[in-house]
N, CA, C and O atoms as a printed pandas DataFrame, in Angstrom:
     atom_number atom_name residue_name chain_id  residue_number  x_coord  y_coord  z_coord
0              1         N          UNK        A               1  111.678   89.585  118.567
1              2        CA          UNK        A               1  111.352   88.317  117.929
2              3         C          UNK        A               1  110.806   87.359  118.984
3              4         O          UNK        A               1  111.410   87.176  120.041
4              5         N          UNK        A               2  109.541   86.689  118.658
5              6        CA          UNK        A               2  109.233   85.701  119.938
6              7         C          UNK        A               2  110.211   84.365  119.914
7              8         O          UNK        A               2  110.970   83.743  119.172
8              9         N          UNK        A               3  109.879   84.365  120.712
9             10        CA          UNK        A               3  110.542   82.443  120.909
10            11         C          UNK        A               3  109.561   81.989  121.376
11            12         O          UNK        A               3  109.936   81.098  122.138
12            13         N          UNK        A               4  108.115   82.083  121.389
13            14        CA          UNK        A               4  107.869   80.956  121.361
14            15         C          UNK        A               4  106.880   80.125  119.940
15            16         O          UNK        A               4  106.367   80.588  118.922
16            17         N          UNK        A               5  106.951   78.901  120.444
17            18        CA          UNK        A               5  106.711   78.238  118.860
18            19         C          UNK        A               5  105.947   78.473  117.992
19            20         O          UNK        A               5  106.100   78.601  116.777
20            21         N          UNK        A               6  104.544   78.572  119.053
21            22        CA          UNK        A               6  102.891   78.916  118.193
22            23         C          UNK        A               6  103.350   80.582  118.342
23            24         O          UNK        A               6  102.347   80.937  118.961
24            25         N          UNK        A               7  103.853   81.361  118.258
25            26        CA          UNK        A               7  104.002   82.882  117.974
26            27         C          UNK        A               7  104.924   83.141  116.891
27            28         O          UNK        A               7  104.947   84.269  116.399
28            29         N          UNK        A               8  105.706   82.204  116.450
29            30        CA          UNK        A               8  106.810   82.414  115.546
30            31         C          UNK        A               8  105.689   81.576  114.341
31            32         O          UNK        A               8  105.672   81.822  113.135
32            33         N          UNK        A               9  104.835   80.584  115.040
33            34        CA          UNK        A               9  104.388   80.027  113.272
34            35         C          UNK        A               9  103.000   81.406  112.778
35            36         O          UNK        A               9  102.637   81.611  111.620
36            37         N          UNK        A              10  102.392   82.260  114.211
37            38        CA          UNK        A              10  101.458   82.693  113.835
38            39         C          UNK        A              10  102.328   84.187  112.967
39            40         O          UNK        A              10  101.778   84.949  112.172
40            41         N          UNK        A              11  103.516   84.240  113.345
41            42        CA          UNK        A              11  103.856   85.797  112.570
42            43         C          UNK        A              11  104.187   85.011  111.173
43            44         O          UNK        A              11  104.501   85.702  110.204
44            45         N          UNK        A              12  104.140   83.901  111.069
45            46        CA          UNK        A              12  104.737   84.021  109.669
46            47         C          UNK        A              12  103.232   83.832  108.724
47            48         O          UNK        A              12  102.971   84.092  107.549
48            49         N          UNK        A              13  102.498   83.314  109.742
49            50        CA          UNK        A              13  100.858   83.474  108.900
50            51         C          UNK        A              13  100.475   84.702  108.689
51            52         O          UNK        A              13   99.846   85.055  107.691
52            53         N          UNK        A              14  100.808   85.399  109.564
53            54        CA          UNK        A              14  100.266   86.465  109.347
54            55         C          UNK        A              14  100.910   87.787  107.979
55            56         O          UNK        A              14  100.344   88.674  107.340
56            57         N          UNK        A              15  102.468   87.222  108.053
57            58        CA          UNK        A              15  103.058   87.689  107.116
58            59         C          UNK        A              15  102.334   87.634  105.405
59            60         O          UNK        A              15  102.175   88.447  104.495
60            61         N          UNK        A              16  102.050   86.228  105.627
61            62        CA          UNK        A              16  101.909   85.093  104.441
62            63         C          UNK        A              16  100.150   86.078  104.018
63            64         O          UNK        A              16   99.883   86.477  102.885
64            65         N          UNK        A              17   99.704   86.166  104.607
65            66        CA          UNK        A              17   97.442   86.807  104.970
66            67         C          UNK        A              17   97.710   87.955  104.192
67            68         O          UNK        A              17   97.224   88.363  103.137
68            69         N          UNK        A              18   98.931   88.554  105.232
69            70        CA          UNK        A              18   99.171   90.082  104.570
70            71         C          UNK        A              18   99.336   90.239  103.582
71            72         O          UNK        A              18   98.701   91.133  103.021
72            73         N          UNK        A              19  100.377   89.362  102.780
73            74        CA          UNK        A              19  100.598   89.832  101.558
74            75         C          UNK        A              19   99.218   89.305  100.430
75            76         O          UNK        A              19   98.659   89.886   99.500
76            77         N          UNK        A              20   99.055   88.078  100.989
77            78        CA          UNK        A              20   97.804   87.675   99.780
78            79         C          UNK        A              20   96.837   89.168   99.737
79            80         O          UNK        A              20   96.554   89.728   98.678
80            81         N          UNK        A              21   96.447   89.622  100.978
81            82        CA          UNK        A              21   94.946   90.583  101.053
82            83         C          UNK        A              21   96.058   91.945  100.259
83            84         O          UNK        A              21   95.756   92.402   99.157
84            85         N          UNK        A              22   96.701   92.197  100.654
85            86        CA          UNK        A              22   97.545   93.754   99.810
86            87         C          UNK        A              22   97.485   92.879   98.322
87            88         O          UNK        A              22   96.881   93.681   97.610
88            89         N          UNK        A              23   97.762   91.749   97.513
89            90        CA          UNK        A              23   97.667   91.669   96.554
90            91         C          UNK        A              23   96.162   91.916   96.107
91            92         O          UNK        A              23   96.081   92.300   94.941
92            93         N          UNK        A              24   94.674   91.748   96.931
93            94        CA          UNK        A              24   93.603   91.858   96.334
94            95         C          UNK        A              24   93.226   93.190   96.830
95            96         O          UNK        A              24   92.297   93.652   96.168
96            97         N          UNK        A              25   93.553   93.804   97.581
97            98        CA          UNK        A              25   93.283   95.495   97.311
98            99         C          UNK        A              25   94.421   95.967   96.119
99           100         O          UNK        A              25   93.948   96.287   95.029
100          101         N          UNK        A              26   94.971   95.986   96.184
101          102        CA          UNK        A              26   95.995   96.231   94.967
102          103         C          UNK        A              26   94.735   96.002   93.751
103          104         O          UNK        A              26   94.208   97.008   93.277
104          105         N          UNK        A              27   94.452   95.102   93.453
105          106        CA          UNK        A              27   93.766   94.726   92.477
106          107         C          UNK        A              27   92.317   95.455   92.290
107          108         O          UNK        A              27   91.873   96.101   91.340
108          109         N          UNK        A              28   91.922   95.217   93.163
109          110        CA          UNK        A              28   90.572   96.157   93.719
110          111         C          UNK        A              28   90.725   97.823   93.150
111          112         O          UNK        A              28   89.947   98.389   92.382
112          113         N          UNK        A              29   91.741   98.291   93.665
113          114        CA          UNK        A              29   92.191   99.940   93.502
114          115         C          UNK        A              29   92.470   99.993   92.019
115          116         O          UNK        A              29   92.354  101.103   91.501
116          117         N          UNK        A              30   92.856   98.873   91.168
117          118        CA          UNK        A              30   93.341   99.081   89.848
118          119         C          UNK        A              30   92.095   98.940   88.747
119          120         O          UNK        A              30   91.831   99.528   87.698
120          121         N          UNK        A              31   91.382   97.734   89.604
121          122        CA          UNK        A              31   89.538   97.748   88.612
122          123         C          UNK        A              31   88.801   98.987   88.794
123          124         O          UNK        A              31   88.068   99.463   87.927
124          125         N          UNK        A              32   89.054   99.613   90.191
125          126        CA          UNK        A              32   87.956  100.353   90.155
126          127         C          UNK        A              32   88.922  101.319   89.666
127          128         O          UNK        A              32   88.058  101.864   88.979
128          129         N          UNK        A              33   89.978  102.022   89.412
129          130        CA          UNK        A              33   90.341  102.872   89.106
130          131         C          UNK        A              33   90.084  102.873   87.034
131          132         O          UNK        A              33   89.786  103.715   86.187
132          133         N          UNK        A              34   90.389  101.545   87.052
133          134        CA          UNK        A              34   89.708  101.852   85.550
134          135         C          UNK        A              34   88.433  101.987   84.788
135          136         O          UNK        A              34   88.185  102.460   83.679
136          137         N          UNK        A              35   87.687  101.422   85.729
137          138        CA          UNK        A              35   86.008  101.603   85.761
138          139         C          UNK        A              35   85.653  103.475   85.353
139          140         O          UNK        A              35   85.204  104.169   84.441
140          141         N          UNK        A              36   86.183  103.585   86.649
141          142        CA          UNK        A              36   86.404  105.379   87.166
142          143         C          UNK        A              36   86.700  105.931   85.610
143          144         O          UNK        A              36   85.925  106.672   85.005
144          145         N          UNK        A              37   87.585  105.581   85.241
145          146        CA          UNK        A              37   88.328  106.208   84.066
146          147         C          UNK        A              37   87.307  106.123   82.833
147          148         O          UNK        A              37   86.860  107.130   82.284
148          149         N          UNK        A              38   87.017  104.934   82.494
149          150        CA          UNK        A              38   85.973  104.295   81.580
150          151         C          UNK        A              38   84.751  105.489   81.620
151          152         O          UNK        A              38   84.503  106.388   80.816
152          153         N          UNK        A              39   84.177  105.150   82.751
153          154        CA          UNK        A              39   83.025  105.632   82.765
154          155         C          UNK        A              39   83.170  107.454   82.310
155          156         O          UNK        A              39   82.623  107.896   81.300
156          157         N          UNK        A              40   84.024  108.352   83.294
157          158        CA          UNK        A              40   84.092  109.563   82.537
158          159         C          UNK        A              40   84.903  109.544   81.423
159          160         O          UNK        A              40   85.339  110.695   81.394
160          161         N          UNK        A              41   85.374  108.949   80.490
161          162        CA          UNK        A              41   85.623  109.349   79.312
162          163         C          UNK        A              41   84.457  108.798   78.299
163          164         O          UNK        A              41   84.620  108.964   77.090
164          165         N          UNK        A              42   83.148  108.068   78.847
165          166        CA          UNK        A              42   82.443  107.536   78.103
166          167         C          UNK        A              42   82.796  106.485   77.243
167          168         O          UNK        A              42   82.551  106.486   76.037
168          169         N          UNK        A              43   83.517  105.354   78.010
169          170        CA          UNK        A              43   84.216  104.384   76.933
170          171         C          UNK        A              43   83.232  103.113   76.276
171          172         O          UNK        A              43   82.147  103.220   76.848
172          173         N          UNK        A              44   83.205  102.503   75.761
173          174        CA          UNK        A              44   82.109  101.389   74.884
174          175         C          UNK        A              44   82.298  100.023   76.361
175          176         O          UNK        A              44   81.518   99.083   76.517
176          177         N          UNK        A              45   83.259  100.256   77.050
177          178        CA          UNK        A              45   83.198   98.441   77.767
178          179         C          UNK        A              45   83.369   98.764   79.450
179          180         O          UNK        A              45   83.866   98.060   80.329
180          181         N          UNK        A              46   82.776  100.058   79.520
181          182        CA          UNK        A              46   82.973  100.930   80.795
182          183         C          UNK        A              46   81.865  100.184   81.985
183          184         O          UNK        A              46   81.959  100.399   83.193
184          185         N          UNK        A              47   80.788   99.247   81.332
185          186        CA          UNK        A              47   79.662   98.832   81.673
186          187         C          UNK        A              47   80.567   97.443   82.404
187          188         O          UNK        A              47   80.781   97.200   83.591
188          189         N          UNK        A              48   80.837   96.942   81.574
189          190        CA          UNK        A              48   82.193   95.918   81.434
190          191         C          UNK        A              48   82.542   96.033   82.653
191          192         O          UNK        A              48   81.920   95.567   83.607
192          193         N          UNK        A              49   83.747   96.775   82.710
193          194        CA          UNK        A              49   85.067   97.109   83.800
194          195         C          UNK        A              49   83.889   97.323   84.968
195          196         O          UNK        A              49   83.734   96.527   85.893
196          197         N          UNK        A              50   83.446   97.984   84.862
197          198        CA          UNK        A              50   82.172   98.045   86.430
198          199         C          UNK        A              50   82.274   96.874   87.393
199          200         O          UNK        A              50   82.754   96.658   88.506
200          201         N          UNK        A              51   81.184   95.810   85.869
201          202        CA          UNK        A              51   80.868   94.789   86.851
202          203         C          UNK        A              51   81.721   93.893   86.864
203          204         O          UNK        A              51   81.274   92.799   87.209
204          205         N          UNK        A              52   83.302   93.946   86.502
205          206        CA          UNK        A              52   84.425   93.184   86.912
206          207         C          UNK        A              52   84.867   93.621   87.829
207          208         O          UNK        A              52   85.632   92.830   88.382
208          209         N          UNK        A              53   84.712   95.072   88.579
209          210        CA          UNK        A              53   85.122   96.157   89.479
210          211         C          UNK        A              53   83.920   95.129   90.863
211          212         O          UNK        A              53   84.345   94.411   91.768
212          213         N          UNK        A              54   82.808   95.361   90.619
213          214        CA          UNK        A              54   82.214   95.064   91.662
214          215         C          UNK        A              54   82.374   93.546   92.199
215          216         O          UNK        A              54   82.418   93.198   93.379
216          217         N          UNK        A              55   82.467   92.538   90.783
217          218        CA          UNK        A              55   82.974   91.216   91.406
218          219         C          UNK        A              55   84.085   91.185   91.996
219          220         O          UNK        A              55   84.032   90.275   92.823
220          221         N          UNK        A              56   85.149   91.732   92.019
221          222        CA          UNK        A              56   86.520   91.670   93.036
222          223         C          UNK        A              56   86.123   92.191   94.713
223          224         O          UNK        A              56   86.546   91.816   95.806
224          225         N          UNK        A              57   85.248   93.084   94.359
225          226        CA          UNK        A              57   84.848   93.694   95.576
226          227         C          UNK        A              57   83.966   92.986   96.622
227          228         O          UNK        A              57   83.948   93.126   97.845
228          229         N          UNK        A              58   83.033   91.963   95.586
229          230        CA          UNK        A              58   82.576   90.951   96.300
230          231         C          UNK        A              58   83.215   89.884   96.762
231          232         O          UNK        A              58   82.936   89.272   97.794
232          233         N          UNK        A              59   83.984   89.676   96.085
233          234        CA          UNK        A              59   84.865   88.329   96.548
234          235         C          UNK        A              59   85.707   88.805   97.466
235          236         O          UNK        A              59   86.018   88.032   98.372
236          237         N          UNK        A              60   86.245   90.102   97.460
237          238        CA          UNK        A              60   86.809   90.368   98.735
238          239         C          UNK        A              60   86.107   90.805   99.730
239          240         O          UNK        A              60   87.109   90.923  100.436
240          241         N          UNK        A              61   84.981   91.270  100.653
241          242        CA          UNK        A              61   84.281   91.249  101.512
242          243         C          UNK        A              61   83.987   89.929  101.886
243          244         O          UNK        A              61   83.825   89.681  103.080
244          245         N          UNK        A              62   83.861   88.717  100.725
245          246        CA          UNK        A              62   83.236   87.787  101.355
246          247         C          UNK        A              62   84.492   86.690  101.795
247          248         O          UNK        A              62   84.413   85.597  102.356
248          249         N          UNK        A              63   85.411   87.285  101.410
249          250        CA          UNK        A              63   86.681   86.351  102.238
250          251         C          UNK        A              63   87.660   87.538  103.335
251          252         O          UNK        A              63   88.857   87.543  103.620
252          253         N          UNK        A              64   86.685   88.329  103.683
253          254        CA          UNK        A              64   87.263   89.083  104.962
254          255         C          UNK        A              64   88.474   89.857  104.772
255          256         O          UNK        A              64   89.335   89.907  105.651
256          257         N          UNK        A              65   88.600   90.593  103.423
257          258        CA          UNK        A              65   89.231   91.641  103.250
258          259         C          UNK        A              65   89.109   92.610  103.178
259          260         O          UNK        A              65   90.072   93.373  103.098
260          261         N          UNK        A              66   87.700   93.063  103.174
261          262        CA          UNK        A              66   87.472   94.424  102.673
262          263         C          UNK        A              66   85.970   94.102  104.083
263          264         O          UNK        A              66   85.288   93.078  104.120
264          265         N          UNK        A              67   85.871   94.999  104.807
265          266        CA          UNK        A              67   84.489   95.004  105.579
266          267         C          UNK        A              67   83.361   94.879  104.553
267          268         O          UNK        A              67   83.661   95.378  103.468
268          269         N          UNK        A              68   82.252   94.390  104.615
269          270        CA          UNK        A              68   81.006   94.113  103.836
270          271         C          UNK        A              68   80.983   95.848  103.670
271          272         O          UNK        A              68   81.415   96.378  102.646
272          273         N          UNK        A              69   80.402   96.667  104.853
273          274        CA          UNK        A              69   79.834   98.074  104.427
274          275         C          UNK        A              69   80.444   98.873  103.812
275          276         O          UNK        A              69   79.831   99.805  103.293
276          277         N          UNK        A              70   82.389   98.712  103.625
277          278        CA          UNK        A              70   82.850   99.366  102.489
278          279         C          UNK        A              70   82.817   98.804  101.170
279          280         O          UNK        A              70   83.314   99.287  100.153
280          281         N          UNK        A              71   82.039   97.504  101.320
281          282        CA          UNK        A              71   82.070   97.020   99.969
282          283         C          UNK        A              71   81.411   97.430   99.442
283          284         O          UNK        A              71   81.672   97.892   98.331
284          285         N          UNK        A              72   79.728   97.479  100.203
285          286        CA          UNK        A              72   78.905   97.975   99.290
286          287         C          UNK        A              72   78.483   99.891   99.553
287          288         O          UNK        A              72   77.390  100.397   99.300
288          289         N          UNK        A              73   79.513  100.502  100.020
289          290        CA          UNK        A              73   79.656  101.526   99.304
290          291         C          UNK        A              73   80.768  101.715   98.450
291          292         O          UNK        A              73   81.057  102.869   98.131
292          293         N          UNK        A              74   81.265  101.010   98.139
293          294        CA          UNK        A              74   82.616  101.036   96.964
294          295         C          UNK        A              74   81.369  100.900   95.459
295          296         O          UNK        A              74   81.149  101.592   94.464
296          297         N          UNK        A              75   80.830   99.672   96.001
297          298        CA          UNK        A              75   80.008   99.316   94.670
298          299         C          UNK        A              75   79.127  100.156   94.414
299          300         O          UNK        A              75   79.093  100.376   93.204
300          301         N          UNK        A              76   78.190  100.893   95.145
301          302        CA          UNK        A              76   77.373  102.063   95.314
302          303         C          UNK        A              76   77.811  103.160   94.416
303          304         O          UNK        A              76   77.214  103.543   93.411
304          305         N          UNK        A              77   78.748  103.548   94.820
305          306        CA          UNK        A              77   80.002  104.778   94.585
306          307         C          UNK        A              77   79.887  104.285   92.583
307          308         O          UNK        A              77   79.383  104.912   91.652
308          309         N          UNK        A              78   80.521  103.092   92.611
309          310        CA          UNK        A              78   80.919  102.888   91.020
310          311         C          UNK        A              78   79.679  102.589   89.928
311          312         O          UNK        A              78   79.753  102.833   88.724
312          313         N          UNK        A              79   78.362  101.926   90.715
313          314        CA          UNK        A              79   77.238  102.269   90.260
314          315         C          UNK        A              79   76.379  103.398   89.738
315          316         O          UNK        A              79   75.596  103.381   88.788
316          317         N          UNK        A              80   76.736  104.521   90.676
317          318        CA          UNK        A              80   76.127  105.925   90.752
318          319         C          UNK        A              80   76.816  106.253   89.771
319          320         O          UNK        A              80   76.192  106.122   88.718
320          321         N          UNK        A              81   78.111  106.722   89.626
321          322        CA          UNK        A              81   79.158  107.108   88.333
322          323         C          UNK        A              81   78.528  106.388   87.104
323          324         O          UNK        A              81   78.120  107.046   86.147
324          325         N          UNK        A              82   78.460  105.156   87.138
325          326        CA          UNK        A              82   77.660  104.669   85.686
326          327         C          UNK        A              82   76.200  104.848   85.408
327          328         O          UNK        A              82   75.828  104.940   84.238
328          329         N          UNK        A              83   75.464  104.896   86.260
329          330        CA          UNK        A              83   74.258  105.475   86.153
330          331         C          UNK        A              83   73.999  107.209   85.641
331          332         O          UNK        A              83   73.079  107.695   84.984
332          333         N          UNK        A              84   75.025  107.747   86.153
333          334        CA          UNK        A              84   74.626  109.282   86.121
334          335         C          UNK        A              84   75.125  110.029   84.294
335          336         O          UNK        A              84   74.909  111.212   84.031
């Protein structure tokens, strides 16, 4: 455990970062996992779930959770599946 002051306030930021960003991959893994699903069973709102899939993905790259280049092969990835 540190003792000192600015190290004890930065672990608890960092605690605090951690959990927000695991709540938006969490979220991330659950859109695109239903996208995924949508799309091979051929569902009517599969078009839908996509581009709610790719907006999480954007908003997380652009607040430094997800690297930009896995973003846009995440989105790539869930594009190609709906295209094909």
């Amino acid at each position: 455990m540190a003792n000192i002051k600015s190290q004890i306030k930065r672990n608890r930021q960092t605690v605090k970062r951690n959990l927000a960003n695991r709540k938006v991959r969490s979220e991330i893994h659950t859109r695109t996992r239903a996208a995924t699903a949508a799309v091979a069973e051929g569902a009517d709102n599969a078009e839908e779930l996509v581009r709610t899939a790719i907006s999480r993905i954007d908003k997380a790259a652009a607040n430094g959770v997800m690297h930009k280049n896995k973003a846009a092969r995440k989105k790539s990835q869930l594009a190609k599946q709906l295209n094909s």
